[in-house]
Steps between C-alpha positions, in 0.01 A plus 500: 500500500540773705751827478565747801511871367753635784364903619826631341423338155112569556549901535773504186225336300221717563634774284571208236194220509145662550312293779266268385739414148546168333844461527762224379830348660678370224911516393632690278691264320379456150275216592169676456387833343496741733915446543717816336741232390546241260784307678435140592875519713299689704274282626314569808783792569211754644172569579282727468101638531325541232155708482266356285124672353374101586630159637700311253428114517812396482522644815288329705698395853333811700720619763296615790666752650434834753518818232138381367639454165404267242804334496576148303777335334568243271501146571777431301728698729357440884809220498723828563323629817417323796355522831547842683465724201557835569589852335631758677646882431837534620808743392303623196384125356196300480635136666311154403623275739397152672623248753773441296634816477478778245369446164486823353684820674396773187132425459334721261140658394431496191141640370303277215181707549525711196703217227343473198562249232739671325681612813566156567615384140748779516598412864559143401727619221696733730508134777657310224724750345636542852506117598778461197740761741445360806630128468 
């Protein structure tokens, strides 16, 4: 699968995703653990890219793409993207889009590189004590 990093979207992420970094496109959704929430109402509601220390198997669909970052996602969500992925920087967002149309219009960055354990227990405590307000 393939993923064109528009110049716009390229420059904003310099300052956020060091070249070279394993990185993963995943929602933000509850359905895995690097979402903030806990809300399954939510599902596949946004996207975002998550810097990780070292792939994650269960993100294994590599998206080849022009920014020279390791960049997969899961296989359990390609059926939301399709041909003519792009993301682009426009009006102060990060844009996921496809053939389709848009998919995501707030993309985020969010940094993994420096979780540890514990960090993640508590953040999975703070995900479901948040998914109970949301729905």
């Amino acid at each position: 699968m393939k993923i064109e990093i528009k110049p716009e979207a390229k420059e904003y992420l310099t300052d956020k995703i060091p070249a070279g970094s394993t990185v993963i496109l995943t929602t933000d959704d509850g359905s895995n653990k690097y979402s903030s929430i806990g809300a399954t109402c939510a599902m596949a509601d946004k996207f975002q890219l998550v810097i990780v220390n070292q792939p994650d198997p269960k993100f294994n669909v590599v998206l080849d793409n022009n920014a020279n970052f390791d960049l997969s996602m899961a296989s359990y969500e390609d059926y939301l993207v399709s041909d003519g992925l792009k993301l682009d920087y426009t009006h102060g967002y990060l844009v996921l889009s496809d053939n389709t149309g848009i998919l995501g219009n707030t993309v985020s960055v969010v940094d993994w590189r420096n979780v540890t354990a514990e960090s993640e227990a508590e953040r999975l405590n703070t995900m479901k004590t948040l998914g109970q307000f949301i729905c």
